[in-house]
C-alpha positions in Angstrom: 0.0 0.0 0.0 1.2 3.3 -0.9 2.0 6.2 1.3 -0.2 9.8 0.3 1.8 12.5 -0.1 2.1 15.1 2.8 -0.1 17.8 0.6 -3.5 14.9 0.2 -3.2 14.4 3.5 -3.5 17.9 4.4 -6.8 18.5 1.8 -7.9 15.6 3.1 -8.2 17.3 6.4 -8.8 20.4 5.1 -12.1 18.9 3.6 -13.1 17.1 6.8 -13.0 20.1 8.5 -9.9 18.9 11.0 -8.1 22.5 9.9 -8.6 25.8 8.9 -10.7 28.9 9.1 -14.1 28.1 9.8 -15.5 30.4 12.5 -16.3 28.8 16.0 -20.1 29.5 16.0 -21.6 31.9 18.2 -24.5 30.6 20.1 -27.4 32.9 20.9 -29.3 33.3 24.1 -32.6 35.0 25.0 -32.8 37.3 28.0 -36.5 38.8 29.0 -37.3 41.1 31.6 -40.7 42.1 32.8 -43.9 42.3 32.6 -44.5 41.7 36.2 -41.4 40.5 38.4 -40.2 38.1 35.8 -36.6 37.5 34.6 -35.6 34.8 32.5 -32.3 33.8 30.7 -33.0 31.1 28.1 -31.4 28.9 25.1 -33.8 28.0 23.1 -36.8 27.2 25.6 -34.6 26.0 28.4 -33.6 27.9 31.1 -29.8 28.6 31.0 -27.6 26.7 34.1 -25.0 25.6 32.5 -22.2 26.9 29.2 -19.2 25.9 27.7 -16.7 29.2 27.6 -17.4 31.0 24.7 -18.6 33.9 22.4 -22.3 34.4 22.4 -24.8 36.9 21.4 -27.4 37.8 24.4 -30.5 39.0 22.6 -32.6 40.8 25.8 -36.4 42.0 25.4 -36.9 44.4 28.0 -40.7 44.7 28.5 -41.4 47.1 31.5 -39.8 50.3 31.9 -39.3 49.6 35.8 -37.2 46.7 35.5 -33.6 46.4 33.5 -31.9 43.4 32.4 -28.2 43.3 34.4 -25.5 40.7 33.3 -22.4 40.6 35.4 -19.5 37.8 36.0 -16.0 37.3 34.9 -15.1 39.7 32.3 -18.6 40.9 32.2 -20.7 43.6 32.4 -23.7 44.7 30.8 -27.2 46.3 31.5 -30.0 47.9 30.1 -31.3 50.6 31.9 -34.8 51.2 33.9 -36.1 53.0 30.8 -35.5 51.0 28.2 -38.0 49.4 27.1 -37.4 47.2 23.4 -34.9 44.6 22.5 -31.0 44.8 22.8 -28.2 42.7 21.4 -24.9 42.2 23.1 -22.3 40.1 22.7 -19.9 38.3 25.1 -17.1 36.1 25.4 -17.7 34.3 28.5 -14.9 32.7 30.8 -15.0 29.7 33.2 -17.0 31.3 36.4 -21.0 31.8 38.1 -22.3 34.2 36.0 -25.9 36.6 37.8 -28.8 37.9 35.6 -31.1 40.4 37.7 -33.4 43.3 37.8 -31.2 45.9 39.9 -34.3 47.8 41.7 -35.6 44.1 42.3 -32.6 42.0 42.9 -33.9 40.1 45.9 -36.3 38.5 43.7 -35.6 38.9 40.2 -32.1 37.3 39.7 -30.9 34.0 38.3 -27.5 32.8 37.4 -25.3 30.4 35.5 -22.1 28.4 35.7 -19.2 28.7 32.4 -17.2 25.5 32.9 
């Protein structure tokens, strides 16, 4: 049996996909706020308790002009403000650690959070 040359092998994995430039993906996640005291932070229809490290995109519909949407953990920090009100896209790199979602004004009972491992 014959030996391929160095430059097939390396197509070869080029075409599997073993190398190269492909973009990791970037997952997205669905943050809501309000009406009422209700915070969620979902992927797809499941709540979020758990992530690989990673770049994702955090799309967050903020329904009530007395709450905000509040992201903080390692390397993060982001919020919408009490007066917001509409839909907001950020995007995040997020590092091993416990991540908090919350409703500033209403932190003792609006507030969830995740682990990055």
């Amino acid at each position: 049996m014959r030996s391929l040359p160095a430059f097939a092998i390396a197509a070869l994995a080029l075409a599997a996909g073993g190398c190269g430039g492909a973009a990791p993906k970037t997952e997205t996640l669905h943050g809501t706020t309000g009406p009422g005291f209700v915070i969620r932070l979902t992927e797809g229809r499941t709540r979020v308790t758990t992530l690989r490290p990673g770049s994702y995109t955090i799309q967050v519909v903020d329904r009530a002009a007395d709450h905000n949407f509040s992201l903080v953990g390692p390397g993060v920090r982001e919020e919408t403000t009490t007066a917001q009100v509409g839909t907001f896209t950020w995007h995040v790199r997020l590092r091993k650690g416990t991540y908090t979602y919350l409703c500033t004004p209403h932190a003792s009972i609006m507030r969830g959070s995740f682990v990055v491992a």
